[in-house]
Wavefront OBJ file of the C-alpha trace (Angstrom):
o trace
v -3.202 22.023 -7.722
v -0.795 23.166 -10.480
v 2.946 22.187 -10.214
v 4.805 25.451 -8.931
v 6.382 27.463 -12.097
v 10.265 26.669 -13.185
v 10.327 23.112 -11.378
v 12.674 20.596 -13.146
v 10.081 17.357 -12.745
v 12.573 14.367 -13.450
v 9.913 12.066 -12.688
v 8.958 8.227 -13.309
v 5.789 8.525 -11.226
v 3.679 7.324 -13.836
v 5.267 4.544 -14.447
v 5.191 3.932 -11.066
v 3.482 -0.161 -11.838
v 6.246 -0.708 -14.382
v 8.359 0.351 -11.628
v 7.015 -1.589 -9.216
v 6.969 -5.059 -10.819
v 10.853 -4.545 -11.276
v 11.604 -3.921 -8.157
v 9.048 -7.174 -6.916
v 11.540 -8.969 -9.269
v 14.740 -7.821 -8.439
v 16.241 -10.401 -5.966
v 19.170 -8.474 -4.596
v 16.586 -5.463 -3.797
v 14.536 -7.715 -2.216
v 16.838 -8.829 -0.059
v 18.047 -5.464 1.412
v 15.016 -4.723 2.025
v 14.374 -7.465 4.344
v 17.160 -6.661 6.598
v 17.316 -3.263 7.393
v 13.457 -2.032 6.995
v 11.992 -4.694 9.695
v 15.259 -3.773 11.786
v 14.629 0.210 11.797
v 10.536 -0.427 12.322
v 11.560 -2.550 15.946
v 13.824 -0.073 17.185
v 11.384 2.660 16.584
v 9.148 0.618 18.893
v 11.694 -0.482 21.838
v 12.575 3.234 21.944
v 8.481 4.399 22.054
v 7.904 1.814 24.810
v 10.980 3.129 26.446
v 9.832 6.424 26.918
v 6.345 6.992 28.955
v 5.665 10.365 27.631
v 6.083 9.426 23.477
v 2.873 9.834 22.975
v 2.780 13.660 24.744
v 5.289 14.341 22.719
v 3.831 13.944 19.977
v 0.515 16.148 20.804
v 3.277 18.803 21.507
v 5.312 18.387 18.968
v 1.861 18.515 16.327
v 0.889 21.791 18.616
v 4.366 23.114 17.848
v 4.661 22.684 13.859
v 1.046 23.811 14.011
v 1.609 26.875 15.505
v 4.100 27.465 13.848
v 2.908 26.924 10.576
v 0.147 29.331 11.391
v 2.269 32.126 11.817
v 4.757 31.306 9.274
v 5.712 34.966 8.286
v 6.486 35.652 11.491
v 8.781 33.255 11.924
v 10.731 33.843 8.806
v 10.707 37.830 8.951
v 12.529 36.607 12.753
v 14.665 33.915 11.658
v 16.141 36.323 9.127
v 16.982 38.922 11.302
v 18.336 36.750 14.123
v 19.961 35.125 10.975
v 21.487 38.472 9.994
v 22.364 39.716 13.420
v 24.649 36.686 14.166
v 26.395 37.623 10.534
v 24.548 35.220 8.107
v 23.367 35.931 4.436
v 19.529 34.840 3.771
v 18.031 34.327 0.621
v 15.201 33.819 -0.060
v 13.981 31.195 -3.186
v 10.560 31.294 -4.649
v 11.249 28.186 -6.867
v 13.792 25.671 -7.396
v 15.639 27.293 -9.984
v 15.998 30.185 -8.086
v 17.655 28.150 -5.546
v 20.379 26.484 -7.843
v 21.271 30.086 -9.420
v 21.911 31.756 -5.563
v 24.091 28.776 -4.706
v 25.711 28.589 -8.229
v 26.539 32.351 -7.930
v 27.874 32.037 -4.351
v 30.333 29.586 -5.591
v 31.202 31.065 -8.223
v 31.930 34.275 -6.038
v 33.902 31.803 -3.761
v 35.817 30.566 -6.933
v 35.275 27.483 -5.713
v 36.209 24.147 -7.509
v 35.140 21.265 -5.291
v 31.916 21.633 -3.106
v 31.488 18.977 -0.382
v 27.900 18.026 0.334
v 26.089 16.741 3.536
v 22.838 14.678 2.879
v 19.893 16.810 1.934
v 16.532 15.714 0.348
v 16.272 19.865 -0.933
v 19.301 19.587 -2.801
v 18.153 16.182 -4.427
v 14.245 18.386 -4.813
v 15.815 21.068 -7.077
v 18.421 18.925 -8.556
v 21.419 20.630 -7.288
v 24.100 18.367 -7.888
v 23.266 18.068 -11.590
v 23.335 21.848 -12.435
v 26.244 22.621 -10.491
v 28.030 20.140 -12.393
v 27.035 21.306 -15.664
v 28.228 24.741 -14.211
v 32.263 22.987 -14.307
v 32.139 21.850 -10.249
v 33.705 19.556 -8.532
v 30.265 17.995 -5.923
v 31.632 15.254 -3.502
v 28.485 13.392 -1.355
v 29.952 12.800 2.283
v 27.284 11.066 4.046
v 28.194 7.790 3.382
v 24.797 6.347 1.664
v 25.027 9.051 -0.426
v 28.301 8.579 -1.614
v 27.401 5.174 -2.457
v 24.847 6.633 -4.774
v 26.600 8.790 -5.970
v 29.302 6.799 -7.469
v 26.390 4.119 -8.841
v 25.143 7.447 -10.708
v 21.555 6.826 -8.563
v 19.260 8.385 -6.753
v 17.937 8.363 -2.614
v 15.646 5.188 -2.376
v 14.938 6.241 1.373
v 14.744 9.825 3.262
v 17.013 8.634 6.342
v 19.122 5.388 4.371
v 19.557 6.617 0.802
v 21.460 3.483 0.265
v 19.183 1.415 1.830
v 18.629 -0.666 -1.197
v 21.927 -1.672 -1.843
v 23.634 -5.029 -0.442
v 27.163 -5.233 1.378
v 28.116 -7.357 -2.113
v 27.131 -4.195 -4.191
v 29.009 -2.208 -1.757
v 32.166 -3.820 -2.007
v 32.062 -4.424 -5.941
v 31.562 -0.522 -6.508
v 34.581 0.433 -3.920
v 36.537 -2.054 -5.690
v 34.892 -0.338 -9.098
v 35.757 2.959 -8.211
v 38.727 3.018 -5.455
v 41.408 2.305 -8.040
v 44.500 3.193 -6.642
v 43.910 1.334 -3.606
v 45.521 -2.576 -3.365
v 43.255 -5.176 -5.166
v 44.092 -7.386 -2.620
v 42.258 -5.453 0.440
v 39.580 -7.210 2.474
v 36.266 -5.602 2.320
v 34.514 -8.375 3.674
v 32.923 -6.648 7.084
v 31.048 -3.353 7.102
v 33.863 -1.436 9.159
v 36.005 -1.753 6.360
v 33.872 -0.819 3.783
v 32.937 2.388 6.203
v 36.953 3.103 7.308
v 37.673 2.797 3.413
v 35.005 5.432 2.341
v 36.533 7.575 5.018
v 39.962 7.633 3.866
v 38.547 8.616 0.782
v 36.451 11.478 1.407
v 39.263 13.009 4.444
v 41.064 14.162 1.345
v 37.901 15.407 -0.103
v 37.069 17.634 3.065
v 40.529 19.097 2.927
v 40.569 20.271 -0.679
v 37.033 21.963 -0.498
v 35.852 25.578 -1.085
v 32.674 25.530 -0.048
v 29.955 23.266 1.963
v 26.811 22.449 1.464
v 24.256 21.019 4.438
v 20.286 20.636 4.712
v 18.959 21.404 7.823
v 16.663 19.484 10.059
v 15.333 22.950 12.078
v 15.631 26.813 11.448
v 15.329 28.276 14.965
v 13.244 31.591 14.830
v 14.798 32.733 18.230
v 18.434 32.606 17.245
v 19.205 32.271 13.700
v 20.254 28.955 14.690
v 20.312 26.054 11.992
v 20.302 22.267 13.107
v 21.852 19.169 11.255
v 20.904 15.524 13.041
v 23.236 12.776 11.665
v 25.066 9.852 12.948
v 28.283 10.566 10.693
v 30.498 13.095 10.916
v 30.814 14.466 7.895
v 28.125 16.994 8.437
v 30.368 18.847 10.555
v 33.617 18.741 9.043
v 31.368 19.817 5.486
v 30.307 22.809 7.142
v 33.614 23.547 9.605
v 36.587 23.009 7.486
v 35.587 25.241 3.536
v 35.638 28.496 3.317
v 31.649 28.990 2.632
v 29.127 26.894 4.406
v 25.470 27.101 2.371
v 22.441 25.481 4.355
v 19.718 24.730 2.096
v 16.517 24.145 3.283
v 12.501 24.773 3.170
v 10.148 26.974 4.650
v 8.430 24.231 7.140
v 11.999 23.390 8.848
v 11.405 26.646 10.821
v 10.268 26.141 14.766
v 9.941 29.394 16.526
v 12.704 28.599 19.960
v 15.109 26.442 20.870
v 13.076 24.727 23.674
v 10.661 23.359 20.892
v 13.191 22.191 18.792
v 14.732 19.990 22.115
v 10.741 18.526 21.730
v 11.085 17.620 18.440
v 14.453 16.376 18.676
v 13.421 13.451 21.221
v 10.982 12.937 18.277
v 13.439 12.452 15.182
v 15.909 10.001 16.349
v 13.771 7.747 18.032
v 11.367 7.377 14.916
v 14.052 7.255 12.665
v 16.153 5.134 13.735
v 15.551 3.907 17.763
v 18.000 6.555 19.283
v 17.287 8.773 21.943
v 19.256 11.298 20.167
v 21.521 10.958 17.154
v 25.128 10.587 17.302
v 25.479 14.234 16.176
v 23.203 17.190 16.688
v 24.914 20.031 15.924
v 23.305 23.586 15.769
v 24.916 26.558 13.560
v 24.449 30.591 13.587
v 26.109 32.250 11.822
v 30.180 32.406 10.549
v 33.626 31.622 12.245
v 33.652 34.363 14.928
v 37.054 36.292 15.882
v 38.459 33.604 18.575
v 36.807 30.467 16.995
v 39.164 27.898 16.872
v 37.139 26.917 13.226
v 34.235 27.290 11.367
v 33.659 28.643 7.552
v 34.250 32.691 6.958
v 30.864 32.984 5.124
v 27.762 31.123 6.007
v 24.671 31.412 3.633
v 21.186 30.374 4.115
v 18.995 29.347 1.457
v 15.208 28.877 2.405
v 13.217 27.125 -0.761
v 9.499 27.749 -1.144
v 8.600 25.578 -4.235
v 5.070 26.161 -3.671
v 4.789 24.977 0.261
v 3.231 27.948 0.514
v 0.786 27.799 -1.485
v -0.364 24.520 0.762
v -0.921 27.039 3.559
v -4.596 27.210 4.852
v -5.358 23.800 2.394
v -6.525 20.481 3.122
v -2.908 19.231 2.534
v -0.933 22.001 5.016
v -0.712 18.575 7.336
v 2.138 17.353 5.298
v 3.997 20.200 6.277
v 4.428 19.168 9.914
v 6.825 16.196 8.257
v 10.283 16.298 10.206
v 11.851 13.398 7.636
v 12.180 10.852 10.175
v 11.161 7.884 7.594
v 9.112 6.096 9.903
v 6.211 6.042 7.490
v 8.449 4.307 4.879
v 9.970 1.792 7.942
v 6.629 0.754 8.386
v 4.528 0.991 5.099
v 4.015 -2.566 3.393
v 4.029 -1.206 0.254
v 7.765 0.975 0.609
v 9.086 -2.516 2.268
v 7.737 -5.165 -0.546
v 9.049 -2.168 -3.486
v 12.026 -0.031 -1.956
v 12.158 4.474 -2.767
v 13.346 4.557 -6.218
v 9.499 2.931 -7.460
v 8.122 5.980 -6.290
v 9.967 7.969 -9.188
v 10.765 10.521 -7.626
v 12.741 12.292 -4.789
v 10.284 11.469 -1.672
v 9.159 7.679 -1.618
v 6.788 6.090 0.989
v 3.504 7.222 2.188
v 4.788 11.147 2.959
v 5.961 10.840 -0.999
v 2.426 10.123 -2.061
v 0.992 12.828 -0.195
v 3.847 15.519 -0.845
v 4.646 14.966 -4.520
v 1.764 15.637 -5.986
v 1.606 18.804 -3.718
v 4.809 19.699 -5.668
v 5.106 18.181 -9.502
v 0.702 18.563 -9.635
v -1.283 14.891 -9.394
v -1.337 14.948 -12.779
v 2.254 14.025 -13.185
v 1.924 11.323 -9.886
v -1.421 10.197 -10.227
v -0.272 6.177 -9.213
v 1.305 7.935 -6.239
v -1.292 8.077 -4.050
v -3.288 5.192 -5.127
v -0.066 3.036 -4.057
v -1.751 2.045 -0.359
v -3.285 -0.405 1.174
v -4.841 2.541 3.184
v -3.703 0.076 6.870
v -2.989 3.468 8.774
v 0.140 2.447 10.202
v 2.296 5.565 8.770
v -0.394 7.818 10.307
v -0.027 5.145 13.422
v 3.793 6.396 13.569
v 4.218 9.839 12.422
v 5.717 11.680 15.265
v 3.902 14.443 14.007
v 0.948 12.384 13.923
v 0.021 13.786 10.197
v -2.978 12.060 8.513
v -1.619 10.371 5.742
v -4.395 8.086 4.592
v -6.827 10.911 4.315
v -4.431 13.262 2.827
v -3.978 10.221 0.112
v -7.329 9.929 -0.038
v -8.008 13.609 -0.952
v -5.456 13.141 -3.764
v -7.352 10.402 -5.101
v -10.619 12.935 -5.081
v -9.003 15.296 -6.753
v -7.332 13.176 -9.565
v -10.540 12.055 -10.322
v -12.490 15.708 -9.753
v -10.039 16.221 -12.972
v -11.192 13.456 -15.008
v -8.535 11.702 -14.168
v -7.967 7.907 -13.304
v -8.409 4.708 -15.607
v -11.263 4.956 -17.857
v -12.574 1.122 -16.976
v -12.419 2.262 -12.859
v -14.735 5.432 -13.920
v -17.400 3.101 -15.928
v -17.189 1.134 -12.988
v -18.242 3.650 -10.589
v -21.184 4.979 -12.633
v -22.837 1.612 -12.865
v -22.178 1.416 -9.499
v -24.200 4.613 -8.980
v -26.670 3.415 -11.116
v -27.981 0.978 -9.228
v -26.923 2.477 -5.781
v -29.536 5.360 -6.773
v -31.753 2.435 -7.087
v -31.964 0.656 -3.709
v -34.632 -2.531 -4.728
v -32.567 -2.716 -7.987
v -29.203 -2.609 -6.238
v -30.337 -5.397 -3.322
v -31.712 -7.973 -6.813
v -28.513 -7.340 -8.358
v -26.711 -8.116 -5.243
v -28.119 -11.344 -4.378
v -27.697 -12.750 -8.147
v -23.784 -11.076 -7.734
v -23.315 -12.814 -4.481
v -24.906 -16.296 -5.583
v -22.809 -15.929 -8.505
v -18.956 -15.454 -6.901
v -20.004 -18.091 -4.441
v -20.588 -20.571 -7.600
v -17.136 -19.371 -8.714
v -15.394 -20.299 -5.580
v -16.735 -23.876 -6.122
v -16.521 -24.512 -2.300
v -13.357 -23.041 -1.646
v -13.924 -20.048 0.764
v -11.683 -17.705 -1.606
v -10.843 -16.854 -4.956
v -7.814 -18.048 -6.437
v -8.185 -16.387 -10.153
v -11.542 -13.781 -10.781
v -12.670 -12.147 -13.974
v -11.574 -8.600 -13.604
v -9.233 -8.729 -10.682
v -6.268 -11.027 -11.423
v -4.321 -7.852 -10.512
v -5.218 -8.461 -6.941
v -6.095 -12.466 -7.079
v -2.532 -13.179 -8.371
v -1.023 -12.408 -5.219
v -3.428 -13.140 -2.786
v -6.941 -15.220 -2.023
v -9.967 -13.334 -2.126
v -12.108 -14.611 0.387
v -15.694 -15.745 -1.010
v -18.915 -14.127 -0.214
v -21.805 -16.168 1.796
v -25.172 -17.136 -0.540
v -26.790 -14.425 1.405
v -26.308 -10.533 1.137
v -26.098 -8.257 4.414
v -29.211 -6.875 3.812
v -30.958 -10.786 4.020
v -28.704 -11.578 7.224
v -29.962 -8.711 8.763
v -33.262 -9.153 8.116
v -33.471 -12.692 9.168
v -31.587 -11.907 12.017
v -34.250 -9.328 13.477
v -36.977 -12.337 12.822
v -35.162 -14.453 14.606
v -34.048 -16.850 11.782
v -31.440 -18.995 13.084
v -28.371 -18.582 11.133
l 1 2 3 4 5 6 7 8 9 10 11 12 13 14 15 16 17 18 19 20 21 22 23 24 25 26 27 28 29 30 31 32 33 34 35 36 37 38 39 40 41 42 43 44 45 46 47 48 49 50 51 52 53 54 55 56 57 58 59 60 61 62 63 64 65 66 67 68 69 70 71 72 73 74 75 76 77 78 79 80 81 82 83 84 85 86 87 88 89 90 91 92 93 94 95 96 97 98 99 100 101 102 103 104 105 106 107 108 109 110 111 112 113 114 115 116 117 118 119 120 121 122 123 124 125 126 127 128 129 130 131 132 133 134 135 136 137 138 139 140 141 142 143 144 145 146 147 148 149 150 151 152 153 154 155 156 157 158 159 160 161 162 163 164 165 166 167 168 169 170 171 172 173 174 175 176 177 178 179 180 181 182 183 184 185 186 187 188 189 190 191 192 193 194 195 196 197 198 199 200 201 202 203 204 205 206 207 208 209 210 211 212 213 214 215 216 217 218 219 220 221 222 223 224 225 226 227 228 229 230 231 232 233 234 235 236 237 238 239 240 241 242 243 244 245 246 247 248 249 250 251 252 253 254 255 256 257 258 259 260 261 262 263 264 265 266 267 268 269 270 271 272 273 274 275 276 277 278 279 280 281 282 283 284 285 286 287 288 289 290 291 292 293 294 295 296 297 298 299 300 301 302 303 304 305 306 307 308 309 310 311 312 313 314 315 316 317 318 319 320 321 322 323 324 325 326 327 328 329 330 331 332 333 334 335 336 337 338 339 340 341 342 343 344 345 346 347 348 349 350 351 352 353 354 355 356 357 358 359 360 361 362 363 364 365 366 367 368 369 370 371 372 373 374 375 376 377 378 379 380 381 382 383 384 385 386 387 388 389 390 391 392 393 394 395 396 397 398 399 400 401 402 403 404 405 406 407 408 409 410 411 412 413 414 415 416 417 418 419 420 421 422 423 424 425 426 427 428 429 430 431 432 433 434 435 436 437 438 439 440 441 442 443 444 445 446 447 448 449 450 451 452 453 454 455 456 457 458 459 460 461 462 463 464 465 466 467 468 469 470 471 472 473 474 475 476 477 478 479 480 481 482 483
């Protein structure tokens, strides 16, 4: 599949094992890691066990994302007239550029100067903030993770906890960085007073802005509704207090009525983050209304395709049922030993290596994919019960389908099926291959160095083979050799 036209890739994905043994070395990354991932993975469990019907829930809420995935133009052609009726704008945006020049034109049409910003993995997909800078505005991040990143000049490492790599230490020595005019003497030594400082901040922020922009968790097809799910405030005040509010989101956040989205919704929190329901959940149609006490004069919707579309009726449509909860990532060894940023590009963890190839073409994320152990514990998770192993695994088929892949793995595989067309050879190779590793092992049970795989023995034994192959145990077992 071919990267959709006029996408900005800003990718490290393939040097996604360069990436990775930096982040296996970096001791302060390390060490976030290991207290908040573990953390989010429990309370995703206490809140399943807590609730009898979880796992109905999730047959629904798969049913529901199905269904409406299947009728997709449907649901738009509504959404936009509900959209409409309640005094919305739609647009519509084929590719990522389209998206930044509708918003950058709405601005501009607002005359705005400063833009506040909720969290929203679109925005970060067609590389908003960046372009509307260049443009001569003023983009404040309000969610508090990514206003962290934002002033460290990075990017999300996580879909839920963008900051998620990043230590209370680092926290305090960029507020004390960046925060210049406030006393040098403050104490920043507890997380409230990093979060009441960041606050102060931003209230000024909120004030002075023209226009706000949100994601959205859910487009409702019934009302024109759209749905933001956070556990700050700022989401609100960025879309209450300026004079525009723009949503920006893609075509798979749509669910057809607003009693599927309360299904999904007892989904989200509780595999994000172990909440029955987030601190806010707060659903918008349309502008301020005569009578509203507040609320933006002009509300926009922007609804991104970037080639989703062209995953409709394909082995990979299954990632589109993703509702960005981060569980996979909460509970994939692999995210928790390396952290997002790895990945190389916007969306990290398991869903990353399934959806970003789907985007920027496997050619560009090849490692991506590859990048499991293949345990099954994201598909174990995934309130929307998605496959992500198999998807992987397709993306590993079709890397190689296009000659892709190391060149040693490939030689590999061909004398492999060499001698695997050859059954007698194959079993004499076998036992001489077997009789050999178990000489190497020198009595040890397990491998502690091996020709050929110090990638893997380096971190971990590799148990030994017994003298005999499967095909000899077998055989001896049906004449009743004692073993």
């Amino acid at each position: 599949m071919n990267a959709p036209a006029n996408l900005v890739v800003e990718t490290t994905s393939p040097a996604f094992k360069e990436n990775a043994r930096e982040a296996l070395a970096d001791r302060q990354l390390q060490q976030a890691l290991s207290a908040v991932a573990p953390g989010l993975a429990a309370r995703r469990g206490a809140a399943r066990d807590a609730l009898p019907e979880f796992e109905t829930l999730r047959e629904k809420g798969r049913e529901i994302k199905n269904h409406t995935l299947a009728n997709l133009d449907i649901y738009l052609e509504l959404f936009e007239a509900k959209a409409k009726a309640a005094g919305s704008h739609v647009h519509f945006a084929p590719t990522p550029q389209d998206a930044r020049e509708i918003i950058l034109d709405i601005c501009r049409k607002a005359n705005a100067k400063v833009v506040t910003k909720g969290k929203s993995m679109i925005s970060e997909e067609v590389g908003l903030n960046h372009f509307l800078e260049e443009a001569g505005l003023k983009i404040v991040e309000t969610d508090l993770g990514e206003y962290l990143i934002q002033i460290r000049g990075e990017t999300p490492s996580h879909i839920i906890a963008p900051a998620i790599h990043l230590t209370q230490d680092q926290v305090e020595q960029d507020f004390r960085r960046i925060h210049t005019t406030l006393p040098k003497n403050r104490v920043l030594a507890e997380p409230a007073q990093l979060v009441s400082e960041a606050r102060g901040v931003l209230r000024e922020r909120f004030l002075e802005a023209d226009v706000g922009i949100t994601g959205a968790n859910f487009m409702i097809a019934e009302t024109g509704s759209t749905v933001i799910v956070t556990n700050e405030g700022n989401g609100d005040l960025t879309q209450s207090l300026p004079r525009v509010h723009i949503v920006i989101a893609s075509i798979e956040k749509l669910v057809p009525t607003l009693e599927d989205v309360g299904t999904l919704l007892r989904l989200l929190a509780r595999s994000a983050t172990g909440q029955e329901i987030s601190t806010y959940t707060t659903f918008s149609t349309g502008p301020r209304r005569k009578g509203d006490p507040d609320g933006p004069e002009e509300c926009h919707i922007v609804i991104l395709d970037n080639g989703r579309s062209q995953l409709l009726g394909t082995d990979f449509q299954e990632v589109l049922r993703c509702i960005r909860c981060g569980a996979c990532m909460n509970h994939c060894p692999v995210y928790g030993a390396i952290g997002g940023h790895a990945y190389g590009w916007v969306y990290p963890g398991p869903i990353g290596s399934v959806l970003t190839p789907a985007l920027i073409g496997v050619k560009s994320s090849a490692h991506l994919p590859n990048a499991s152990t293949f345990c099954g514990r994201c598909e174990a998770v995934c309130p929307m019960k998605i496959p992500l192993p198999g998807l992987m695994r397709k993306w590993r088929e079709a890397e190689f389908a296009g000659g892709g892949g190391p060149a040693l793995y490939g030689l590999g595989l061909k004398i492999w099926a060499a001698f695997a067309k050859r059954p007698r050879l194959y079993h004499v190779a076998a036992r001489f291959g077997i009789l050999g590793l178990s000489a190497l092992a020198a009595g040890r049970g397990a491998f502690r160095k091996l020709p050929f795989a110090s990638g893997w023995t380096k971190h971990r034994d590799l148990p030994a083979p017994q003298r005999r192959t499967f095909q000899q145990l077998w055989a001896e077992q049906k004449a009743g050799v004692p073993r």
